[in-house]
C-alpha positions in Angstrom: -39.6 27.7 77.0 -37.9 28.0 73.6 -38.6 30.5 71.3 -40.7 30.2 68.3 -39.1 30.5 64.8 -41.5 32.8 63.4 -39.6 31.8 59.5 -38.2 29.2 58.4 -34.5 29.5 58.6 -32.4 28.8 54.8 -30.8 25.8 54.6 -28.4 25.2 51.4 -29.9 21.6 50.6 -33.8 22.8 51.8 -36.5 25.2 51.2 -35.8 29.1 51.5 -38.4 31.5 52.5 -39.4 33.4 50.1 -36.8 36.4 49.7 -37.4 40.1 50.1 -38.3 42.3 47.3 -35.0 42.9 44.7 -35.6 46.7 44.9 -35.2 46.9 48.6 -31.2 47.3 48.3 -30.5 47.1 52.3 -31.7 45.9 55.6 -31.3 47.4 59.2 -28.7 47.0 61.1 -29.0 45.4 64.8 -28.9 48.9 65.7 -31.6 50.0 63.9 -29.5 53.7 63.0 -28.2 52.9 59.3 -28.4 50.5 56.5 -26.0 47.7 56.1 -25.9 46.2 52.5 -27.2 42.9 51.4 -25.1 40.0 51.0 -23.3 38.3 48.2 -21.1 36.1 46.4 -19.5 37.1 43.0 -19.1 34.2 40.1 -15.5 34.9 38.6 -14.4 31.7 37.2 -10.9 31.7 36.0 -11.1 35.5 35.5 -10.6 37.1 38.8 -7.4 39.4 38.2 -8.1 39.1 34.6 -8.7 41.6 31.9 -12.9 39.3 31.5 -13.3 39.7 35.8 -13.7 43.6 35.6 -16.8 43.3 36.8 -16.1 41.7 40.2 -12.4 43.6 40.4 -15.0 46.8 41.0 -16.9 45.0 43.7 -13.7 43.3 45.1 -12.4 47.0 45.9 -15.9 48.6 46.8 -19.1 48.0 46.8 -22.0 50.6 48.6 -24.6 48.6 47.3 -23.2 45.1 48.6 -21.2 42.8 51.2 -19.0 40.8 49.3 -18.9 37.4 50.9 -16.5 35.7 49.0 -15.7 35.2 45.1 -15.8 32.4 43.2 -12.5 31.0 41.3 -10.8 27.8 41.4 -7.9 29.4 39.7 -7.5 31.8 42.3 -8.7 29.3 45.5 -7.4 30.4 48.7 -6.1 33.7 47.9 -7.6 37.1 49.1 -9.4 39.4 46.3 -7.6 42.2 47.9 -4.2 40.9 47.5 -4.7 39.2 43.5 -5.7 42.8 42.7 -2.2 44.4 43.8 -3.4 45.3 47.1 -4.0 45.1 50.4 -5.6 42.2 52.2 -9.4 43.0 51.4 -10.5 40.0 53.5 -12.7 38.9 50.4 -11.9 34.9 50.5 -11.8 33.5 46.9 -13.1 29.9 46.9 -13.1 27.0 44.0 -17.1 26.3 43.8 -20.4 27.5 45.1 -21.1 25.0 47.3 -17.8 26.0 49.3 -18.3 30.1 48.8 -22.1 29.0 51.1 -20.3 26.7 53.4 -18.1 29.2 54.5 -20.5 32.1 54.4 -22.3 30.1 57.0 -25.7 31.1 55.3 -27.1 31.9 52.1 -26.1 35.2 50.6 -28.9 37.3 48.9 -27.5 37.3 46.1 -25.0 35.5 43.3 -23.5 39.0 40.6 -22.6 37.2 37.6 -18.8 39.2 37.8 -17.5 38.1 34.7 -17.8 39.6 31.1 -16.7 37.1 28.8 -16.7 38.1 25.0 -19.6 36.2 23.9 -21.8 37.8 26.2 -23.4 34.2 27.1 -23.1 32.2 29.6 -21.3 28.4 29.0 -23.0 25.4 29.9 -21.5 24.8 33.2 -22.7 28.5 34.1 -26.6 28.3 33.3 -26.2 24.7 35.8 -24.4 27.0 38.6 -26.7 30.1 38.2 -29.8 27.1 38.1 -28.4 25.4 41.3 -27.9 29.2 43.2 -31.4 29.8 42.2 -32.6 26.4 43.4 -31.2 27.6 47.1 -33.4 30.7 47.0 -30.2 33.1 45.6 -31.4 36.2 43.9 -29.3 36.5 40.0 -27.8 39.6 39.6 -26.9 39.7 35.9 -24.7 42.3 33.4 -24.4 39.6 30.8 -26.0 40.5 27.2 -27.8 37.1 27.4 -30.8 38.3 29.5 -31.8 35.5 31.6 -35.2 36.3 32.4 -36.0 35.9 29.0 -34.9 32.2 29.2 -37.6 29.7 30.2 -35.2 27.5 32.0 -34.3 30.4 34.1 -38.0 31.8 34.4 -39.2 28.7 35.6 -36.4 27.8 37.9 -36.8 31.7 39.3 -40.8 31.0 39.2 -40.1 27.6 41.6 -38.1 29.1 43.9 -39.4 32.7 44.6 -36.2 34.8 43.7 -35.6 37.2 40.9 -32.8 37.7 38.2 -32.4 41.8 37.5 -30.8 41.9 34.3 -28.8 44.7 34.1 -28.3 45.1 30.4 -32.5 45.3 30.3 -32.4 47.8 32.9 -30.5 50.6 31.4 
């Protein structure tokens, strides 16, 4: 007799259970002995190995609080983060879009980090619909723009819809 599910399992184009609490950083591992950190994908377009992509260059070389699944840049498609920071392989894929970063990640990440710090602070058009669209697949927001998204209704709504959160770093601290 099969087993029963006892949640429903993400699916990219579906509904998404309800995620865990933000402030709970890390799960346990199959083990059960340590904490492995929770999953993501870092946004980066056209700035990974740029002077605007020092935000995901940090989490490209180490992250504690994090497993870098992939980053996102179509500049940089196909390459490894590792390698288009002057280093070793890192095994960090970079991919051109979202929708590739989850098809390859084989399941949704807990997160999206916003890994780009463009002058302006804000995000462009084409940013609020990718953030919107990684929300709309149950992805938690992690922000260190100025523009502080939970303040936007779009975003508070969308977040509000789909049961994730957006931590706002620049609100934080």
């Amino acid at each position: 007799m099969p087993k029963k599910r006892t949640s429903p399992s993400p699916s990219f184009f579906g509904a998404f259970p309800v995620p865990e609490p933000i402030s709970q950083t890390a799960e346990p591992s199959s083990n059960g002995d340590e904490l492995q950190p929770e999953t993501a994908i870092v946004y980066c377009e056209g700035n990974f190995g740029e002077i605007d992509g020092k935000t995901a260059h940090g989490l490209a070389r180490h992250s504690e609080n994090y497993k870098i699944l992939s980053i996102i840049d179509s500049a940089k498609e196909g390459l490894d983060a590792g390698k288009v920071l002057g280093g070793e392989p890192s095994g960090i894929p970079i991919y051109r879009d979202l929708g590739t970063a989850l098809a390859h990640a084989g399941r949704a990440p807990v997160h999206l980090i916003v890994g780009i710090a463009p002058a302006s602070g804000m995000l462009s058009n084409i940013e609020r619909r990718l953030l919107l669209r990684a929300i709309g697949y149950g992805i938690n927001i992690v922000n260190g723009l100025d523009q502080l998204l939970n303040d936007d209704p779009e975003f508070a709504t969308a977040c509000a819809k789909s049961g994730v959160v957006i931590r706002d770093l620049k609100k934080l601290g």
